[in-house]
C-alpha positions in Angstrom: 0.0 0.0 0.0 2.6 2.2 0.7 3.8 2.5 -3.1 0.3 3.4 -4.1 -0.3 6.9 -5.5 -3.4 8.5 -5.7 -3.1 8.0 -9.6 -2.4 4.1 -9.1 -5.4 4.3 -6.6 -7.8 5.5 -9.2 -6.3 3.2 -12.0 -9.3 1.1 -13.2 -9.1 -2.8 -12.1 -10.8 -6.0 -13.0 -12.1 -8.3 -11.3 -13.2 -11.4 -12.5 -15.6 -13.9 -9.8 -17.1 -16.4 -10.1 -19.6 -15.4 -13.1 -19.0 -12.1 -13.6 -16.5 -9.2 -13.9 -16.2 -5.9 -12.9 -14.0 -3.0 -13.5 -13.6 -0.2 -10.8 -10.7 2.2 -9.7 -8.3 0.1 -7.5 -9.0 2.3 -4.6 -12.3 1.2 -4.2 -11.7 -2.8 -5.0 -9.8 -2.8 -1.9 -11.7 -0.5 0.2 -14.1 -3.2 -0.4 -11.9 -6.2 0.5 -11.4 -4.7 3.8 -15.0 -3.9 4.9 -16.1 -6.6 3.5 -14.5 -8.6 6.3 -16.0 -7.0 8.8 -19.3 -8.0 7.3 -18.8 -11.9 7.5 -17.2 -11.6 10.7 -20.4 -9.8 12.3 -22.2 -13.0 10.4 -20.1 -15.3 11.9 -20.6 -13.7 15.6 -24.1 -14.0 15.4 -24.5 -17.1 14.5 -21.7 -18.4 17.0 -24.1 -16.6 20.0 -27.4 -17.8 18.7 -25.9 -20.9 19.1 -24.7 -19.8 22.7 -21.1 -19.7 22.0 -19.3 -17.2 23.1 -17.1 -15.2 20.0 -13.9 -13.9 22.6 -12.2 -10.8 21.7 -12.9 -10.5 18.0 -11.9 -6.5 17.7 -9.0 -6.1 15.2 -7.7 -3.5 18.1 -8.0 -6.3 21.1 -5.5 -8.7 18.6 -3.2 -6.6 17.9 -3.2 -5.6 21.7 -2.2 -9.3 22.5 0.3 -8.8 19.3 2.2 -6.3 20.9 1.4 -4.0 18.9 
């Protein structure tokens, strides 16, 4: 990330899934990747405590607490 310019940030990239492709500014694919995360994860907590699980310390900040840092 740290080579990335605003220019190579806006640069259009493909993506090709599963079925499909799509084309959007770089920037944006992997502002996407990141939060995407975060949405699976919630899914996965919920389903973990409906089932009366407990999910611990999930928080990105708590690991890299533990991490050091």
């Amino acid at each position: 990330m740290d080579g990335l310019d605003d220019a190579a940030l806006a640069k259009p990239f493909t993506r090709t899934g599963r079925s499909q492709s799509i084309t959007a500014p770089l920037g944006d694919l992997i502002a996407h990747l990141v939060t995407h995360q975060n949405f699976h994860r919630g899914e996965i907590a919920l389903l973990l405590t409906n089932a009366g699980a407990s999910t611990g310390d999930i928080d990105y900040y708590d690991f890299i607490l533990e991490d050091g840092g």
